[in-house]
Structure formats: structure tokens, C-alpha cells
C-alpha positions in Angstrom: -98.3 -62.1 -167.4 -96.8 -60.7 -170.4 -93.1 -62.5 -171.4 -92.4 -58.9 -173.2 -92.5 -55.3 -172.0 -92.2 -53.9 -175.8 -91.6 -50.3 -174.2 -88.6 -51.4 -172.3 -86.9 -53.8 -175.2 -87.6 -51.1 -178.0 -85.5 -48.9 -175.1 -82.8 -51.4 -174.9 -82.7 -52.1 -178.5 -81.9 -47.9 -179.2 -79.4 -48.5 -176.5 -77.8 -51.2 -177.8 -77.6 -49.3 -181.6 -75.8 -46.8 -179.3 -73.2 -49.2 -177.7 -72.7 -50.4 -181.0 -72.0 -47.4 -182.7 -69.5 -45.7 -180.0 -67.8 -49.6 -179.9 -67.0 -48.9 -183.6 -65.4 -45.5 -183.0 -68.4 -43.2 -184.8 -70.2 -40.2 -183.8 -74.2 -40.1 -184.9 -73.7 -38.1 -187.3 -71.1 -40.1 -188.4 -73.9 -43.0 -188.8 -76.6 -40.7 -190.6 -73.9 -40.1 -193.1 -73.7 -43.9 -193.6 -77.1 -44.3 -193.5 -77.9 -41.4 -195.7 -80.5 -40.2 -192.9 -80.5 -36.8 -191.0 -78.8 -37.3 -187.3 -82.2 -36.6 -185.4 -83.2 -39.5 -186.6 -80.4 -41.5 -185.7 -80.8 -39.9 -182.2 -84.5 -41.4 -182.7 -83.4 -44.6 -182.7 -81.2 -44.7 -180.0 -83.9 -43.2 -177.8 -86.1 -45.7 -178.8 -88.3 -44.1 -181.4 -89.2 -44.7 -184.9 -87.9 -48.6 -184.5 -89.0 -50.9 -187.3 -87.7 -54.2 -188.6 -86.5 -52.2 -192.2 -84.7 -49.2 -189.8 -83.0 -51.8 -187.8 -82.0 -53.9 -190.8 -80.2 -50.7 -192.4 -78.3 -49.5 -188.9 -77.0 -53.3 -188.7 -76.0 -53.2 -192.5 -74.2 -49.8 -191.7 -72.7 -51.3 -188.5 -71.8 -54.0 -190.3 -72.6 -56.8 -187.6 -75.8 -58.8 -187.7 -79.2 -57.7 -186.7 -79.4 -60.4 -183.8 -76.1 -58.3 -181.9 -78.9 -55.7 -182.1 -81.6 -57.9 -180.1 -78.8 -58.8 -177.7 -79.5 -56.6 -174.3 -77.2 -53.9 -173.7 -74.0 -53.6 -171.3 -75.7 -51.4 -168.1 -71.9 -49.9 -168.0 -72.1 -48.3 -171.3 -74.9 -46.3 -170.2 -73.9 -42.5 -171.1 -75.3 -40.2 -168.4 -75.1 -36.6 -169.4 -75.8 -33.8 -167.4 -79.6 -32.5 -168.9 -81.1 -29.2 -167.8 -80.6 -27.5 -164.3 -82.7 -29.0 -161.5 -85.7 -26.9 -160.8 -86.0 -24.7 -157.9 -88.4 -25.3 -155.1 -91.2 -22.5 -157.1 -90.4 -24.3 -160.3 -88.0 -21.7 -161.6 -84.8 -23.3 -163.1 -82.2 -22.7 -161.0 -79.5 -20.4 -162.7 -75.8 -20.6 -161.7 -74.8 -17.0 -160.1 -72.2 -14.9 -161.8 -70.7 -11.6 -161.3 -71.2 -8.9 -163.8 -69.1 -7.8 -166.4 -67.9 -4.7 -166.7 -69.7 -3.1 -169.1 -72.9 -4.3 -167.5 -72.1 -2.6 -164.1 -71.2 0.8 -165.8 -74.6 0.6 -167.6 -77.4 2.9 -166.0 -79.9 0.5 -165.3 -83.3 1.4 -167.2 -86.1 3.0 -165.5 -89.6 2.5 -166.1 -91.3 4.0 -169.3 -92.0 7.5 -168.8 -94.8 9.3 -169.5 -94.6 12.7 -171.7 -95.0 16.0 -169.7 -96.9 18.5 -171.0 -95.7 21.9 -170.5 
């Protein structure tokens, strides 16, 4: 049986960078400044992505602490849930929130379907 499930600690390493880098007060864009790197790829590594032993060394550098705090496994409270897309309906649609209509769009003649030229 394996000691390691690499999917799992690459996960919890990205998490960790995360926990890290809201402990110090920054935004990821904040730490691609620092780390002269675009924020998708900061958002890379804290999914999980893109991890290598050089990538880690320079987000520890920039958060100045030392790469083992990186290794350490992550707080399970500072998990950040976000609300994601809207659930999906039962035929797959995505479920849209209702909402009345403004007033210019009731006053609008709805549109009819093309019509075909009559010839006289």
C-alpha cells in the first residue's frame, strides 16, 4: 500500500500556499506581483497545478517562511468554500434565479417570427 497519495498532498500543498498567503494579509494578485508571475498561475498553484520543487521554492521566498511550512498539512477550517455555478436542473438546464421584468422590456412588442415577403 502506497505511504503517499501524490494527488491528494500536491492538493493540500496548493491549499496550504493559500492559508499562507490570506494568513499574511495578501490577495493573489497581490502574490503574482511578488512573484512577478500572472495571477492564473498563482490560482494554479493553489489548486494544485503546475507544482514543482523551483515554483514552491519561489512562493516560500515570497512568503517569506520556509518551504517545510509549505509541506505542513493544511488547517481544514481555513477551507474557503465559495459559492460556484447554479446547481443544475433535473433536464440538465442550469437553473436560473426568476426575476421580474423591467420596464422597458414589458413595453417592448415581443418579436414575431421572420416573415416571409408577399408578392402582390
Amino acid at each position: 500500500m502506497p505511504r503517499y497519495n501524490p494527488d491528494a498532498l500536491v492538493r493540500d500543498i496548493g491549499r496550504r500556499v493559500a492559508e499562507v498567503r490570506r494568513e499574511k494579509g495578501l490577495t493573489q494578485q497581490q502574490l503574482a506581483t511578488k512573484l512577478r508571475a500572472t495571477m492564473q498561475w498563482v490560482q494554479q498553484i493553489e489548486y494544485g497545478a503546475n507544482l514543482t520543487v523551483h515554483s514552491l521554492a519561489r512562493v516560500a521566498n515570497a512568503l517569506d517562511i520556509e518551504l517545510e511550512n509549505l509541506l505542513a498539512a493544511p488547517n481544514p477550517s481555513s477551507y474557503v468554500m465559495r459559492p460556484g455555478r447554479p446547481p443544475r436542473g433535473a433536464e440538465g438546464e442550469v437553473a436560473l434565479r426568476e426575476r421580474p421584468p423591467l420596464a422597458a422590456e414589458s413595453s417592448r412588442r415581443q418579436p414575431r417570427g421572420r416573415r416571409r415577403a408577399t408578392k402582390p
